[in-house]
C-alpha positions in Angstrom: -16.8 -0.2 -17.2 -13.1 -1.6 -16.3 -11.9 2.3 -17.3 -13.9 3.2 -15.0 -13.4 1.1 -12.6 -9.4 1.5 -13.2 -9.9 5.4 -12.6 -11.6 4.7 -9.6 -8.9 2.7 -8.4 -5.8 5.3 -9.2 -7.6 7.6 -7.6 -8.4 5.6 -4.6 -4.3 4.6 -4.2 -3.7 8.3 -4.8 -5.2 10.2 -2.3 -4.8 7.2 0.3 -0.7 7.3 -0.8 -0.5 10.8 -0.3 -2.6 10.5 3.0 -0.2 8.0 4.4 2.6 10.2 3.7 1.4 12.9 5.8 0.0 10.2 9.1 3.3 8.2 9.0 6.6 9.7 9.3 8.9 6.8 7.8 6.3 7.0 4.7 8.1 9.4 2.1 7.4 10.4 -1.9 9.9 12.1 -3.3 9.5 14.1 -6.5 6.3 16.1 -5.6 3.8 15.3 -8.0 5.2 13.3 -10.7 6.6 10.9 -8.4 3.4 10.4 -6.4 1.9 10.1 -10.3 4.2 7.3 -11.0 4.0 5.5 -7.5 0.4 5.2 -7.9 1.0 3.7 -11.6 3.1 1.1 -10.1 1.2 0.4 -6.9 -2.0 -0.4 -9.2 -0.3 -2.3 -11.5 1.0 -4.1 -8.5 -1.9 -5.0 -6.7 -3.8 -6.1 -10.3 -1.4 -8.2 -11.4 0.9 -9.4 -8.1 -1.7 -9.4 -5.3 -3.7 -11.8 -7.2 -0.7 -14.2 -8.0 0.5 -13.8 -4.6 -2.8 -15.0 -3.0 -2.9 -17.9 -5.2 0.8 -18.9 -4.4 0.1 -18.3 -0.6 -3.5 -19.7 -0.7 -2.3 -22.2 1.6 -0.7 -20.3 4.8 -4.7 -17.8 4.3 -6.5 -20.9 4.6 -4.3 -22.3 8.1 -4.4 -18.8 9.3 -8.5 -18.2 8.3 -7.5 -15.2 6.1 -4.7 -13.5 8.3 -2.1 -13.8 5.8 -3.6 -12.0 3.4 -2.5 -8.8 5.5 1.0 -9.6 5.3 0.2 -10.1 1.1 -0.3 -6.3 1.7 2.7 -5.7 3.2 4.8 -7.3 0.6 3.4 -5.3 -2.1 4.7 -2.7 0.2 7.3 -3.6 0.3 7.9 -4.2 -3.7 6.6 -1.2 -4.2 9.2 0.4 -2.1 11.8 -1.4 -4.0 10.5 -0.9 -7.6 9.4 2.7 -7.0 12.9 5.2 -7.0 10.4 7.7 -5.7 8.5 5.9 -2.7 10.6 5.5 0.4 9.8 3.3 3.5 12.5 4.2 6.3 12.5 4.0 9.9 10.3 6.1 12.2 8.9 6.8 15.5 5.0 6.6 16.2 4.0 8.4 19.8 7.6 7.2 21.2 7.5 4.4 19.8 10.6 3.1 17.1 9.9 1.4 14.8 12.1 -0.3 12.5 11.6 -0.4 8.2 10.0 -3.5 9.0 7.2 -2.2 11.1 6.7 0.7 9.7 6.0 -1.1 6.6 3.7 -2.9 8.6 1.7 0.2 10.3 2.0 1.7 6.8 -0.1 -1.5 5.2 -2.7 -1.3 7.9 -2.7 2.9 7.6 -3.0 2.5 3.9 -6.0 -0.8 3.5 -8.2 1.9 6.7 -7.7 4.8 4.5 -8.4 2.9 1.0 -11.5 1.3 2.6 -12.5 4.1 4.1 -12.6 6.0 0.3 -13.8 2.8 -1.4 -17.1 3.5 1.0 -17.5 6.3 0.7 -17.0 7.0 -2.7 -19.3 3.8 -3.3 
């Protein structure tokens, strides 16, 4: 059952990492497919082990905020993943004529990535 369940969820970060490379400009994997291989290795390990220690240390600021800060807990996994990950690159971009910085483009990026993840999740079931 949790092999299963960890299959599920590579796959899931898979396809919705190599979606969000091709919606968001600023969103880059280098390496072809070994590197979106490995960036998906790190991102689950990420969000298994660091999302969850994250929320607990930040429980505080979700409760104030009635859950809104659990959204920016997505961005800093983002963000570390950017930093831990030689392969994935978060850069600044423009979105319909719109610049955006690293910053918000690690922003849009979270929100791309948590629709298209949810999206699979449902439909996969």
């Amino acid at each position: 059952f949790i092999m299963r369940s960890l299959l599920r969820s590579l796959t899931i970060n898979a396809v919705s990492l190599y979606l969000l490379t091709r919606i968001l400009p600023g969103v880059t994997i280098s390496s072809g497919l070994r590197g979106l291989v490995f960036t998906t290795l790190l991102l689950t390990l990420l969000t298994h082990l660091a999302k969850p220690i994250l929320s607990l240390l930040f429980l505080p600021l979700n409760l104030i905020t009635l859950g809104a800060f659990r959204w920016l807990i997505n961005v800093l996994i983002l963000f570390l993943l950017s930093w831990l990950s030689p392969d994935f690159a978060i850069s600044a971009s423009t979105l319909n004529h719109f610049y955006l910085t690293p910053f918000l483009t690690t922003v849009v990026a979270s929100f791309l990535f948590q629709l298209i993840s949810s999206l699979l999740r449902w439909f996969v079931g």
